[in-house]
VEXKE-492771 format. One record per residue (C-alpha): z, y, x; residue in three letters. Coordinates in steps of 0.1 Angstrom, whole numbers. Each point is the difference from the previous one (the first is absolute). Layout:
# residues N
    zz    yy    xx resn
     Z     Y     X  ala
...
This chain:
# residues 775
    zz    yy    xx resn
   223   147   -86  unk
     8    35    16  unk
     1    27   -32  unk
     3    38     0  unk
    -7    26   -16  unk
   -29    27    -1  unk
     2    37   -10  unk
    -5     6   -36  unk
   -28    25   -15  unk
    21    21   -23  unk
   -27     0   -34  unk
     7    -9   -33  unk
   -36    -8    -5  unk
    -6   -39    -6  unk
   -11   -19    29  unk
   -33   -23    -1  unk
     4   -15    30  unk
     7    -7    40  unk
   -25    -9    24  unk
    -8    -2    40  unk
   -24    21     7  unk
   -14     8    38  unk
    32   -13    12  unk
    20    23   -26  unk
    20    -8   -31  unk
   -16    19   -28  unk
    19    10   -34  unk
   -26     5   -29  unk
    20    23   -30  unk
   -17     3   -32  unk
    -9    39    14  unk
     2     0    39  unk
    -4   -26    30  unk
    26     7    30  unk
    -1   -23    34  unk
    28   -12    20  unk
    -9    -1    39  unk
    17   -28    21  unk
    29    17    13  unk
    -1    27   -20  unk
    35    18   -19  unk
   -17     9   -29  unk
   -27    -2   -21  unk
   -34    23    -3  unk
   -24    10   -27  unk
   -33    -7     3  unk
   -31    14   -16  unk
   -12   -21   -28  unk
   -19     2   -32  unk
    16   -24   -25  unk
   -28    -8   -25  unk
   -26     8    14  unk
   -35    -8    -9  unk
    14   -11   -35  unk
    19   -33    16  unk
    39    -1     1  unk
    17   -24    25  unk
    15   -25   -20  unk
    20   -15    24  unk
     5    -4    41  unk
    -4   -36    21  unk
   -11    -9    34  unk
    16   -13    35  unk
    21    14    24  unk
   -35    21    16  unk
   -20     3   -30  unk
     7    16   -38  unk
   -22    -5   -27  unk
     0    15   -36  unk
    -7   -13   -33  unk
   -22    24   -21  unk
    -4     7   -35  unk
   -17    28   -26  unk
   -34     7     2  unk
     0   -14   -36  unk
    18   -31     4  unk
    36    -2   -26  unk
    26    18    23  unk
    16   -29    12  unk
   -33   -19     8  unk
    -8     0    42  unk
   -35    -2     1  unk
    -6     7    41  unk
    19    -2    32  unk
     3    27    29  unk
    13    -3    38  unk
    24    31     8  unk
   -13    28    31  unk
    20    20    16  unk
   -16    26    19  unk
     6    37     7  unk
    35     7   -20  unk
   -24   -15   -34  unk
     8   -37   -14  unk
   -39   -14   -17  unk
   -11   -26   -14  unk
   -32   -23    13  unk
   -11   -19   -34  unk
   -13   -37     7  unk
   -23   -13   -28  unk
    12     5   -36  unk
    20   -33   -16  unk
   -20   -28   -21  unk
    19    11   -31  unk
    32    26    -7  unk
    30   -17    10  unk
    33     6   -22  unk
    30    -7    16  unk
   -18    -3    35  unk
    12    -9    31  unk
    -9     1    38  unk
     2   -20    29  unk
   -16     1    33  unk
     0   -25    34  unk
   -20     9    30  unk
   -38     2   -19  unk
     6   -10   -28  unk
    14    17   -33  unk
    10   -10   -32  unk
     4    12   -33  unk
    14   -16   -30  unk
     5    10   -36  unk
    -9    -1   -36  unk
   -34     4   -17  unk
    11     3   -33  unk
    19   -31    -4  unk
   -15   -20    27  unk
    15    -4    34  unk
   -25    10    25  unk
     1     0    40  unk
   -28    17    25  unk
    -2    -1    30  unk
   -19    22    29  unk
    -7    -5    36  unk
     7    33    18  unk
   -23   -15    32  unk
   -34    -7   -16  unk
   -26    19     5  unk
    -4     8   -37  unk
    33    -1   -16  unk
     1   -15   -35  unk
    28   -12   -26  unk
    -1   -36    -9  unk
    15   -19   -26  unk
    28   -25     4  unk
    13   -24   -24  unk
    29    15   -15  unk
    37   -15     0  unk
    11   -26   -32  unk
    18    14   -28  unk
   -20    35    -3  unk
    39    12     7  unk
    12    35    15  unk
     2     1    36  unk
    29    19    21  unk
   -10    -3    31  unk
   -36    -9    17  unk
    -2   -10    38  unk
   -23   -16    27  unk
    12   -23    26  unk
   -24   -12    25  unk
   -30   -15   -19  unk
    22    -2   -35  unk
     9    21   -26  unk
    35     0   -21  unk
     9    13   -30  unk
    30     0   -19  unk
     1    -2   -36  unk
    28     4   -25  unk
     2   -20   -34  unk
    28     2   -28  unk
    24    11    30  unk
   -12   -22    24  unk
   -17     7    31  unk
   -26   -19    16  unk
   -18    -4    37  unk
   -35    -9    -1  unk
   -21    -6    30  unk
   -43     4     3  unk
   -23   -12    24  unk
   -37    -5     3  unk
     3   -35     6  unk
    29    -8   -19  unk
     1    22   -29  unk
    31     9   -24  unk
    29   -21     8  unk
    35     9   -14  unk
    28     3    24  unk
    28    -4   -20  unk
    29    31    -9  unk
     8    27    15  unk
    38    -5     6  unk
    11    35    -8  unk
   -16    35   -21  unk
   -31    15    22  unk
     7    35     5  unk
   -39     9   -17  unk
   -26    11    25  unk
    24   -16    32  unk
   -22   -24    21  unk
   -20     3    34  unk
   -12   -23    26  unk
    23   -10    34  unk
   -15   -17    29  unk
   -22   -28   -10  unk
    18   -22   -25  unk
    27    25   -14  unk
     0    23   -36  unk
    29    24     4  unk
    15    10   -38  unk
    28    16   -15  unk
    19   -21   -23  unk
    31     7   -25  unk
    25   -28    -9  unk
   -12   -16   -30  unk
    33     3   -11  unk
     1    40     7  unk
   -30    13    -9  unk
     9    39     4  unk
    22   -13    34  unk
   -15     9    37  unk
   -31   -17    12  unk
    -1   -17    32  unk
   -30    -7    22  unk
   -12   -36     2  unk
   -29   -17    12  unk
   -21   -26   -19  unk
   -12   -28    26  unk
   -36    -6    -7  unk
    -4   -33    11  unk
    35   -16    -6  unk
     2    21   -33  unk
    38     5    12  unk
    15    33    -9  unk
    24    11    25  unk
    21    35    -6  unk
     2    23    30  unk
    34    13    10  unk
     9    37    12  unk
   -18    25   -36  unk
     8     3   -33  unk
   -21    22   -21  unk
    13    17   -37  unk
   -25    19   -24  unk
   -34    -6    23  unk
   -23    17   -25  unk
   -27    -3    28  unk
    -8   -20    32  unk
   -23    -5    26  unk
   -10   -21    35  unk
    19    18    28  unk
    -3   -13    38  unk
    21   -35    -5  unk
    11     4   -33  unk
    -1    25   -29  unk
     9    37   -10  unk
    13     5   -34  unk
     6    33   -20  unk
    28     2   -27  unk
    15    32   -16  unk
    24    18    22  unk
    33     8   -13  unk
    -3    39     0  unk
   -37    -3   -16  unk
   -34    -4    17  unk
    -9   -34    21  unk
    16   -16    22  unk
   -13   -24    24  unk
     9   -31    17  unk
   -12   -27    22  unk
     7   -38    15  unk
   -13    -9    31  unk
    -3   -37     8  unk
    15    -8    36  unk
    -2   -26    22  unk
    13   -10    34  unk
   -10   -25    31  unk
    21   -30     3  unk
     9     3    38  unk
    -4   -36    15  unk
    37   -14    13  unk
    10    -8    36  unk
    -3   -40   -10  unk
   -37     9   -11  unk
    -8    18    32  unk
    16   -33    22  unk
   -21   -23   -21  unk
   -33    26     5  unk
     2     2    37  unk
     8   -39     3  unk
   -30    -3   -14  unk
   -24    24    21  unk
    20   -11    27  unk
    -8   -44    -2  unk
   -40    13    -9  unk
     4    19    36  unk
    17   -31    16  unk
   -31   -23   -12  unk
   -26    23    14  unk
    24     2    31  unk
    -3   -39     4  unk
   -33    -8    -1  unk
    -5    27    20  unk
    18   -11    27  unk
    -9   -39    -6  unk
   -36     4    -1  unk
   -26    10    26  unk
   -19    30    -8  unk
   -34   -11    17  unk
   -16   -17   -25  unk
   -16    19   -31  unk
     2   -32   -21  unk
    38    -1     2  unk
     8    39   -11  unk
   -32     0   -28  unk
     5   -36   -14  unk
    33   -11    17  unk
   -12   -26    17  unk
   -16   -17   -28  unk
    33   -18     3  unk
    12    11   -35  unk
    12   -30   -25  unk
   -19     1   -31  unk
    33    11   -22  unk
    10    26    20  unk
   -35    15    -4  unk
     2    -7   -40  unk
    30    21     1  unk
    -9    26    16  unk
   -31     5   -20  unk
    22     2   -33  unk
    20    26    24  unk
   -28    22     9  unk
   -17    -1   -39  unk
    32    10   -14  unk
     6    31    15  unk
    27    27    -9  unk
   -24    12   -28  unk
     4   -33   -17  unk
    40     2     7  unk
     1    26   -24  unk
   -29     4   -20  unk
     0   -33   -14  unk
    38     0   -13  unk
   -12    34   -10  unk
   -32   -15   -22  unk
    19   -25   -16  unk
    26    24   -11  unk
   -20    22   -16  unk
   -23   -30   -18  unk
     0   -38     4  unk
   -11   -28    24  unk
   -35     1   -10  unk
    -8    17    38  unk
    14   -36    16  unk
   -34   -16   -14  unk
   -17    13    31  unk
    24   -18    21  unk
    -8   -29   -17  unk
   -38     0    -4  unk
     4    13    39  unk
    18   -32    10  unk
   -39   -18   -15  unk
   -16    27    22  unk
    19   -13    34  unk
    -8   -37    -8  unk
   -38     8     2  unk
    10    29    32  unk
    16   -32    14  unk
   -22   -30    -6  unk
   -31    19    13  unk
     4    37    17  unk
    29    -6    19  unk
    -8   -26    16  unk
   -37    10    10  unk
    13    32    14  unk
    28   -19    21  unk
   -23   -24    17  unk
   -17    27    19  unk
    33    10    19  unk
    -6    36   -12  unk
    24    28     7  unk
   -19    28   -18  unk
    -8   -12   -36  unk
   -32    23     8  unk
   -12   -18    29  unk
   -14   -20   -29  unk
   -15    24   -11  unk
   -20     1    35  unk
    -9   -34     7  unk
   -17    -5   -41  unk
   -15    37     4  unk
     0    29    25  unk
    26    18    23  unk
    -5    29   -17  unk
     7   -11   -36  unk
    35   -16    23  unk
    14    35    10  unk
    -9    20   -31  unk
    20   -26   -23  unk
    27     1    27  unk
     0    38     4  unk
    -1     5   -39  unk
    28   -28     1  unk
    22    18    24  unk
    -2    33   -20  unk
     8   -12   -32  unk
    32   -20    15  unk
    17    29    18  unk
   -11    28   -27  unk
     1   -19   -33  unk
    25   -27     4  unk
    24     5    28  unk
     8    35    -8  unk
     4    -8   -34  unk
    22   -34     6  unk
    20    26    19  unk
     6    26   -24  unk
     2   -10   -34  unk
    33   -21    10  unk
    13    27    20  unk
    -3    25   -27  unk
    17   -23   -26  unk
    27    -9    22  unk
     5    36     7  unk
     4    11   -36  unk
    32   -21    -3  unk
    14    -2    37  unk
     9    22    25  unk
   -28   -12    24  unk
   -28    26    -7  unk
   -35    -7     2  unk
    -6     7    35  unk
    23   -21    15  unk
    -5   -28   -27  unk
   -39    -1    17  unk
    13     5    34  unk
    20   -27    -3  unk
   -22   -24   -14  unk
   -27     9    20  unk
    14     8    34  unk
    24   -36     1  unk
   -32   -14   -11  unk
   -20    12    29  unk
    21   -14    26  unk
     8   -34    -6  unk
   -41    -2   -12  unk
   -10    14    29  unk
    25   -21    23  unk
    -3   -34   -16  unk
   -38    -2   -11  unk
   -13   -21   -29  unk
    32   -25     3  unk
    30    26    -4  unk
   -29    12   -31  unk
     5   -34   -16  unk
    33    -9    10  unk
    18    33   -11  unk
   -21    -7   -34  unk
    20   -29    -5  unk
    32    16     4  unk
   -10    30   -23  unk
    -9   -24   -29  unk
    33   -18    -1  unk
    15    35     4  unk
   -18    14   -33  unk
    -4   -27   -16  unk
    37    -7     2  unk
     9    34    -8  unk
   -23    -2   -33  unk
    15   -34    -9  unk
    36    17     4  unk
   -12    32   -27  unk
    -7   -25   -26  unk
    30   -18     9  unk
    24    29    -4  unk
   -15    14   -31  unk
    -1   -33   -19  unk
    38    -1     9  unk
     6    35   -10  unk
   -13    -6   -36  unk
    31   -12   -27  unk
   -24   -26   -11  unk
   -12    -8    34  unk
   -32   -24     0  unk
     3    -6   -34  unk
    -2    46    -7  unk
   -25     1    22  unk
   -28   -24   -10  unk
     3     7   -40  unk
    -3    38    11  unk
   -28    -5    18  unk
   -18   -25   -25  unk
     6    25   -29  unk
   -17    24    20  unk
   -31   -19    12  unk
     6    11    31  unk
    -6   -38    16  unk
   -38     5   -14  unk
   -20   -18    24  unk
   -37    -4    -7  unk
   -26    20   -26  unk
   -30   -16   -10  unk
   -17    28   -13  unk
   -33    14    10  unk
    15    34     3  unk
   -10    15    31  unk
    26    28     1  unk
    27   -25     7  unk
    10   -24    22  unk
   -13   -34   -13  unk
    -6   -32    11  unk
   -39    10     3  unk
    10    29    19  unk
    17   -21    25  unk
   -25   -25     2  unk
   -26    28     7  unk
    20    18    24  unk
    12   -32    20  unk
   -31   -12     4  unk
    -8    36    21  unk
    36    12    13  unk
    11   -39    12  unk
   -31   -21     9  unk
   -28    21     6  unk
    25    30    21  unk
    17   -27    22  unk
   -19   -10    28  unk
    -3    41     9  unk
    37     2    -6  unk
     9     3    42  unk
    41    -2   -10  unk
    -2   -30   -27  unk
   -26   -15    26  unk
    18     6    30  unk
    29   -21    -9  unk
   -25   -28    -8  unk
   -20     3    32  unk
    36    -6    16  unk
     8   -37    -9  unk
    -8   -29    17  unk
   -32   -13   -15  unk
   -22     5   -28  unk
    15   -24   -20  unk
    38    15     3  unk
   -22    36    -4  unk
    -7   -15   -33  unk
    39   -13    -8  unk
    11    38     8  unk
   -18    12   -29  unk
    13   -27   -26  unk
    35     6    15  unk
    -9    39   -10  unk
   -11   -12   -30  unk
    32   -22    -5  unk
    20    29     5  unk
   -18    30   -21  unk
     9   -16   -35  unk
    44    -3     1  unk
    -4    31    20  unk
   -26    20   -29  unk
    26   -13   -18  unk
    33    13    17  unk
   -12    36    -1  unk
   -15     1   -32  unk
    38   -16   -14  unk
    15    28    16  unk
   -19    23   -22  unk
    10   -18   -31  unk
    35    -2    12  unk
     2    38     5  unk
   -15     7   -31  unk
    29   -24   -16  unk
    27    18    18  unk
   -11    33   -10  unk
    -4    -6   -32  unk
    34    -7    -2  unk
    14    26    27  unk
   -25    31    -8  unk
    22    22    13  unk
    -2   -12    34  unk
   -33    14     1  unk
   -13    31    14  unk
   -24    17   -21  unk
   -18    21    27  unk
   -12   -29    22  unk
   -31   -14     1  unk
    -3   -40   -16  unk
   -12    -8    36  unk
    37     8    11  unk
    15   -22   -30  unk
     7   -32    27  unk
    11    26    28  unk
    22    14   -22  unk
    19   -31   -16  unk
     2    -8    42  unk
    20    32     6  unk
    14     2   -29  unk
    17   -31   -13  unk
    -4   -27    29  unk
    35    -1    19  unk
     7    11    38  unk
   -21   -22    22  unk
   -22   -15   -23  unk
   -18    37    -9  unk
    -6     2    45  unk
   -14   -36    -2  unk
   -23     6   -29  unk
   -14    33    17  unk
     0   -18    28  unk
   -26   -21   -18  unk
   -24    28   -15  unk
     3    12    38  unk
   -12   -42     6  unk
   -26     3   -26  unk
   -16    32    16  unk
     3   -19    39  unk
   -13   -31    -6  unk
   -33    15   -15  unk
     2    34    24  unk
     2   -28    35  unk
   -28   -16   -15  unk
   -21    29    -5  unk
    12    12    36  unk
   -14   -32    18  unk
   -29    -6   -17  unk
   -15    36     3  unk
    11    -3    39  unk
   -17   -34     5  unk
   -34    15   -22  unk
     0    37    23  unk
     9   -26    35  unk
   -23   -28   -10  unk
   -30    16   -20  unk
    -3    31    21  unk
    21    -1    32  unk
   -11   -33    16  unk
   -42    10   -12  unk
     2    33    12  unk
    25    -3    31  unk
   -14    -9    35  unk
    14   -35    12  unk
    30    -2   -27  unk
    24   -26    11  unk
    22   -17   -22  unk
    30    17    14  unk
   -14    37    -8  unk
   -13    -8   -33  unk
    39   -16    -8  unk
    13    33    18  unk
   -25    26   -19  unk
     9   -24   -36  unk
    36    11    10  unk
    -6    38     2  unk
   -24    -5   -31  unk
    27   -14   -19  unk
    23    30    11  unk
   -26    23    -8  unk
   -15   -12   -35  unk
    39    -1   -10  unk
     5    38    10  unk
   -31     8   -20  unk
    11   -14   -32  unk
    33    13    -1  unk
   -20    37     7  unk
   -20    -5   -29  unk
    30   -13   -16  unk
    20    26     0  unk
   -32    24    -5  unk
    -1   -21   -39  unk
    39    12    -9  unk
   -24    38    -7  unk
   -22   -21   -30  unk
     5   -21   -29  unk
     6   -36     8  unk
   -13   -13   -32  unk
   -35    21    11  unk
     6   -17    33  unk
     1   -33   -10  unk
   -29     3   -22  unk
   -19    11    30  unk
    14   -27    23  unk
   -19   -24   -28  unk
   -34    18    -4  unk
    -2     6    43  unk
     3   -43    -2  unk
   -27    -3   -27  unk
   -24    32    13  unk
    -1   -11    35  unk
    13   -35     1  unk
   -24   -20   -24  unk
   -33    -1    12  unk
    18   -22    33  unk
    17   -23   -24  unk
   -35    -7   -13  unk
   -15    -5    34  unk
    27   -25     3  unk
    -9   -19   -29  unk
   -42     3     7  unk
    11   -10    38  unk
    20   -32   -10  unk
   -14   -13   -37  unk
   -42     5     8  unk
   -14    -5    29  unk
   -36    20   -10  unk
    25    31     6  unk
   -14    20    34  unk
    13    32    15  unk
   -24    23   -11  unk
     3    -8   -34  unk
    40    -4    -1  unk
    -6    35    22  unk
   -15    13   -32  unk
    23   -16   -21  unk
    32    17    12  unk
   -18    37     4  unk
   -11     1   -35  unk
    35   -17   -15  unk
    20    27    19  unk
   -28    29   -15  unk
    -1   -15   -37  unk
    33    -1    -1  unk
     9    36    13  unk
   -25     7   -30  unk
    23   -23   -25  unk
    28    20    18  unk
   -11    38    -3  unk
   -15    -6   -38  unk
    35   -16    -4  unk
   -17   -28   -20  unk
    22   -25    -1  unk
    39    -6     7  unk
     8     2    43  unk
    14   -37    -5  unk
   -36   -12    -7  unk
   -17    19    34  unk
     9   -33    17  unk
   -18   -25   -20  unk
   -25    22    -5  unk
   -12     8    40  unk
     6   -35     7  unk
   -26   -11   -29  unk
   -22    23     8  unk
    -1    -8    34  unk
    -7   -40    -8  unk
   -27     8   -20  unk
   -21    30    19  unk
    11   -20    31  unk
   -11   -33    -8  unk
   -34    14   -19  unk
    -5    24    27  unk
     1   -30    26  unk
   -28   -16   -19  unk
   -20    25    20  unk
     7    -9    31  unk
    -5   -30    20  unk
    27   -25    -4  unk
    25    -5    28  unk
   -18   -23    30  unk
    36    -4    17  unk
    26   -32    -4  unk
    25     9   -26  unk
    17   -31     2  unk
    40     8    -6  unk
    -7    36   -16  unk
    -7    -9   -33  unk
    13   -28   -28  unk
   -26   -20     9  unk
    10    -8    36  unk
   -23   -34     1  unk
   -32    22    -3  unk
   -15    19    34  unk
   -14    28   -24  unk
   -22     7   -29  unk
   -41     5     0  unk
């Protein structure tokens, strides 16, 4: 931690409190309010009416924008706070805007406040009580929270996330206790030291930042430390020591403190947590550019081994590819960089219950296997939506593809590009622009040069590159541990964190039901429209190995789910036992990407990047060639005059260069938003837009009464009922897919009722290949 010091306000009023306020700090005296500007030598009075309406603030709390007060009066006992009122600062004159009065006066209250949501915790005679009040509704209103065991005095309140943590002191002995809606009060053992009382704010996303004495000193100097919220590890932060804080409050990275100056008034004081990028080595740069360098060489091979005057060979390589290489490289393009370092992330923060949908997927791709795959392989398509034309109509063809080619290059590649970027960024020297050039610019050429076969073949490589790397994390932190395997598994069994499955019908977390449900939507009913899973299919020799790719995909997903998902629980060992390794400020996205940086030796840290940069490729290539064969093949040869199978290789070429440009621009356009809001968007564009053509999939291949008007109708209204679903926000984005793909089944298949059945063959388009069609 950087400290310093502040000016001092020379008063010998008593102070109430310190609070951020309009991007000031604000000192609140028994009889005067006085603002520090950022920058500023000194402090300056400012108008203000202590007492006013009959209220006195009873004490000061908020974040490092926001204050709050606590009031009482108004006829409650003196001590009693019985509302709550956000700080104004306007004109030279600090206010006070009241939000609606408390349940019940509060003695010995406390504050707390994370993004919307605010807290407030105290005594109602000699009942613990905790409310709560979202600052975003409409409407606010306090509601009641169960209150923490023991009906003991609290010294500090504090919200982390979507938890709240109190500390309690009994007989001498302080306490941690942790609430959440789903889990409730759950004790969290000792506080190893004397809570300076009042101390206690929110850091990043898994971090409380206190000011603890030595047990042993209880009158000594208190030092900053941060309270891990997930390991429960409490890790003191070097660099500040604080003596006779009578007051504190959030401040930018850390906290300001007050503490009576030595010639009388206040003085003031703050700590400032600091962190710095771990600059990549020369070995890690070798191992980088060996690996952007071999992907290049691939694409350079086939480009120069294979004639570029076929479409066949550059969309589905010749539909040459053996049946294992194509498994592979399905497990390469579902697991992109997201899954590199979300997943390790996921398990760190809770258990392995998220691995059930690998499982339950791995059911999914036998039934994708036994009967979609090879259907849709017999027909020698190279646009999954050709189907699409030859059950239905053109038209219903090119709006799936169009919609298709949107949602790749705005919701997925450009997100596939930056979320790594940006996490590698926060830890590395390589900053976010060149992270996505890189990816996506190496990516580009050797797609672009070696078509669909240096797509597959560069997959394989990338998967023993992660994968290996991955392997080697686990490796090198189970050696690091002084009880090695032996530390590390009764660790993680004493904190559940191997939980697998949840039988419970509770549909706000991830259960097996959940996973069933979803899939049943996101796995067998999304595949056949799925041009980069498909693509890789359509490339193998025969419908039969078409069908061996997928159970090799399957074969794989399972020790690989469980590689990642080990790293999680393997960080979350070694951090428990190495808290201060941690850095409080980064997001628990960046909790893999930092152990890389940080810990992982010379070498080893460029081969492991080297693999988030793999993870990102393998799914980016993918995305490339299969929105350059759908644009080439979809639009190019039915709208061009006398395509020849030269051009339409040579326009898929400048396609590939082009749709790659595109998504690095919108890219690099995403490092102005929240990623989080991104992401969630990337989902509900797949679900608004996506489903209804997943359900003319399944009316198209399981019914043959299905006709194109009444699919037609189908799709429109799933996309519009939706929207509706969407703009009411009725139900969770996760659900938009299986809901516009049931909708379309149903009001596709009812609507087709009205409508004359189809008079053409459909032998080979549906399951039930022995029958010409359906009267």
């Amino acid at each position: 931690m950087r400290a310093g010091s502040l000016p001092a306000i020379e008063s010998a009023a008593p102070l109430t409190g310190i609070a951020a306020v309009d991007g000031n700090t604000v000192a609140l005296l028994r009889d005067s309010a006085w603002r520090l500007e950022a920058g500023a030598e000194a402090w300056s009075p400012v108008r203000w009416r202590a007492g006013s309406d009959g209220a006195d603030v009873l004490s000061v709390f908020g974040d490092e924008n926001r204050g709050y007060a606590l009031l009482g009066g108004n006829g409650a006992s003196p001590k009693a706070a019985n509302g709550v009122a956000q700080f104004s600062l306007a004109g030279g004159a600090l206010s006070l805007q009241p939000l609606p009065p408390l349940p019940a006066p509060l003695r010995d209250a406390r504050g707390a406040l994370k993004e919307s949501a605010l807290y407030v915790a105290g005594f109602e005679g000699d009942n613990a009580r905790l409310f709560k009040i979202d600052l975003a509704a409409e409407r606010p209103q306090w509601a009641a929270l169960a209150a923490w065991p023991g009906n003991r005095p609290i010294l500090s309140l504090a919200t982390q996330t979507n938890a709240v943590f109190v500390v309690t002191e009994d007989a001498g002995a302080q306490k941690i206790w942790r609430w959440s809606a789903d889990g409730g009060w759950s004790d969290k053992g000792a506080v190893p030291g004397r809570l300076v009382p009042g101390s206690g704010r929110a850091v990043g996303q898994a971090h409380v930042l206190y000011l603890l004495r030595d047990a042993a000193q209880p009158e000594g100097a208190a030092k900053p430390t941060t309270y891990q919220t997930i390991t429960g590890a409490w890790a003191a932060l070097p660099g500040a020591s604080v003596a006779g804080a009578i007051a504190t409050a959030p401040w930018r990275d850390g906290l300001v403190w007050a503490q009576p100056a030595p010639t009388g008034g206040i003085a003031f004081g703050y700590a400032q947590i600091q962190s710095s990028k771990l600059l990549l080595k020369w070995l890690d740069w070798v191992v980088i550019v060996v690996y952007l360098a071999s992907m290049i060489g691939i694409g350079l091979y086939f480009y120069l081994r294979e004639k570029r005057n076929n479409t066949a060979g550059f969309f589905v390589g010749g539909r040459s590819i053996p049946f294992w290489a194509a498994g592979i490289s399905l497990y390469a393009a579902n697991t992109s960089s997201i899954s590199f370092i979300a997943i390790p992330a996921k398990a760190f923060e809770t258990n392995w219950q998220y691995l059930t949908n690998n499982l339950i997927a791995v059911l999914g791709l036998m039934f994708v296997a036994v009967w979609i795959v090879p259907l849709l392989r017999r027909l020698d398509l190279m646009s999954v939506f050709s189907y699409l034309e030859t059950r239905f109509h053109p038209a219903i063809r090119m709006l799936a593809s169009a919609l298709c080619i949107v949602m790749q290059i705005g919701s997925r590649m450009s997100v596939i590009l930056f979320l790594p970027a940006l996490a590698i960024a926060t830890i590395t020297g390589i900053s976010v622009v060149w992270s996505v050039i890189l990816m996506g610019g190496f990516t580009i050429v050797y797609t672009a040069m070696g078509g669909m076969k240096a797509v597959i073949w560069t997959d394989f490589v990338q998967v023993i590159v992660k994968m290996g790397g991955a392997i080697f994390a686990i490796g090198f932190i189970v050696w690091t541990l002084h009880g090695g395997v032996g530390e590390f598994w009764s660790t993680a069994m004493a904190e559940d964190k191997m939980h697998l499955f949840d039988f419970s019908f509770d549909l706000t977390k991830a259960t097996v039901w959940g996973f069933i449900f979803l899939v049943i939507f996101d796995v067998v009913l999304t595949f056949p429209k799925d041009q980069v899973l498909m693509q890789r299919t359509l490339s193998t020799k025969s419908d039969k190995e078409a069908g061996r790719s997928i159970w090799a995909f399957a074969a794989i997903m399972i020790p690989g789910g469980f590689v990642f998902y080990m790293i999680g629980t393997a960080l979350f060992v070694y951090y428990k036992n190495n808290p201060e390794r941690m850095n409080p400020l980064l997001p628990i996205d960046a909790t893999f990407p930092l152990f890389i940086a940080a810990e992982l030796p010379s070498g080893v840290t460029g081969l492991i990047i080297a693999g988030i940069f793999a993870a990102a490729m393998a799914t980016l290539s993918g995305i490339m060639n299969s929105v350059a064969t759908l644009i080439s093949v979809d639009f190019y040869e039915k709208m061009a005059k006398n395509p020849t199978p030269a051009k339409s290789v040579r326009f898929a070429e400048w396609m590939t260069v082009a749709v790659g440009l595109v998504g690095i621009g919108v890219a690099l356009l995403l490092s102005r938003f929240d990623i989080h809001s991104l992401f969630d968007v990337s989902i509900e564009l797949a679900g608004l837009l996506g489903g209804g053509f997943a359900g003319a999939y399944t009316l198209g291949m399981f019914t043959r009464r299905a006709n194109s008007p009444g699919v037609a109708i189908g799709i429109g209204s799933a996309i519009v009922l939706t929207l509706v679903a969407w703009s009411f926000k009725l139900v969770h984005p996760y659900y938009y897919l299986a809901i516009s793909i049931l909708l379309c089944i149903v009001i596709g298949y009812l609507a087709s009722l009205l409508f004359p059945a189809p008079q053409r063959s459909l032998k080979g388009l549906t399951i039930y290949a022995d029958r010409a069609s359906d009267t």
